[in-house]
N, C-alpha and C positions, 0 to 999 in steps of 0.2 A: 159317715159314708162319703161325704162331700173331700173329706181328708185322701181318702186314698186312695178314690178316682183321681183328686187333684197329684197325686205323690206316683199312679199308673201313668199318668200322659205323661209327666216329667219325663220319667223312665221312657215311653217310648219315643218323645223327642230328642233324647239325648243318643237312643239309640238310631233315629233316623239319621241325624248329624253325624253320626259315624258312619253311617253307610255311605250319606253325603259325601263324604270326603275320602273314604276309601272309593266311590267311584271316579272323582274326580284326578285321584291319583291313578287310577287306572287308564284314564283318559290321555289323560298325562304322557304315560309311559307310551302307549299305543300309539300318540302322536310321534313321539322321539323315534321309535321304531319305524314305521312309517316314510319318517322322514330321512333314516341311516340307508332302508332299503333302495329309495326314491334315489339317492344319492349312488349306492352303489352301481346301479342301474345305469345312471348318464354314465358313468365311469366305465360300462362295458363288461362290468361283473358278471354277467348272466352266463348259465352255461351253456346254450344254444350259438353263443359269440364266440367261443374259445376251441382249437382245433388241439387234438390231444395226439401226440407224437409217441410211439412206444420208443426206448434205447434197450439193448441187450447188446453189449459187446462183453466179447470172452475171447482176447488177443492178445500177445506179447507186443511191446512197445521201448523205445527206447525212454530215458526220465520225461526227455524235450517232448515225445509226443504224448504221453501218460499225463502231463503238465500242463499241456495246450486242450485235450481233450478235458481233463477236467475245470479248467477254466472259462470252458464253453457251458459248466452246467451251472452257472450264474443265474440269480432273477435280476431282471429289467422290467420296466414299467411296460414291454409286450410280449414278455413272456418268460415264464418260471419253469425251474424243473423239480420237479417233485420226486427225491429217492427212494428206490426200493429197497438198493442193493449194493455195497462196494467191499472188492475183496483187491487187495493189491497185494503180489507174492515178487518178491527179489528170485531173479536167476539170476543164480550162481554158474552154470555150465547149460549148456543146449544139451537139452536130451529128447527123447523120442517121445517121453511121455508129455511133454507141455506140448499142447496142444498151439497151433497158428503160428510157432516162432520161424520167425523169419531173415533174410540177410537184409539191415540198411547199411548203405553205403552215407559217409559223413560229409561228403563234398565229392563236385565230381568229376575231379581231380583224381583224389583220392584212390586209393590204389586197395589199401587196407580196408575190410569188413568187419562189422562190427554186429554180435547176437544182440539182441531185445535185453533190457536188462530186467524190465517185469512185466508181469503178468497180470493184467488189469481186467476185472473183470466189475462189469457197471450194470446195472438194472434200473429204470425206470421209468418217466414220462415227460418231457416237453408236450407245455401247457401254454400255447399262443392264441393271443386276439388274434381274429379273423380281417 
């Protein structure tokens, strides 16, 4: 009788050290977390901190400004853009159906006119620290 109460407590100290130690790991990991969010946080992560920008353009452009406007949708350590949306279509002639095209002049000098060469169309959010 003496046997296998002694052979039951084993068993349930062996099974408390497992619990032991899976809570300890628990602990563990909660601190790590914890301490990533605590971290994000000085860093200004939160979203109460960050001002959220909508983009929707739907315009014809020449390469140079289709090239500059996409270069502006870069992330920087104060502020990222997040896409929705990009559709870029080459013109080939100006016609009535593309929508926004417009005349730029290439210098202004320049005598000669020159159509949009595409048709850029962007969707989405600039996301800036406050």
């Amino acid at each position: 009788m003496s046997c296998v109460k002694l052979t039951a407590l084993k068993s349930e100290v062996h099974f408390l050290r497992l619990k032991q130690a899976e809570f300890k790991r628990t602990i563990e990991i909660t601190n790590k977390a914890e301490k990533f969010v605590n971290h994000a946080r000085s860093l200004g992560f939160e979203r109460d901190r960050w001002a959220y920008y909508p983009v929707d353009i739907d315009e014809a452009f020449t390469f140079g400004e289709a090239g500059y406007l996409l270069e502006q949708t870069e992330n920087t350590a104060s502020y990222y853009f997040k896409p929705e949306m990009l559709h870029i279509k080459i013109i080939d002639e100006p016609d009535k159906k593309t929508p926004n095209v417009r005349q730029s002049q290439h210098s202004a000098d320049s005598e000669s006119t020159k159509t949009n060469d595409v048709l850029l169309k962007l969707r989405g959010t600039f996301i800036a620290k406050r």
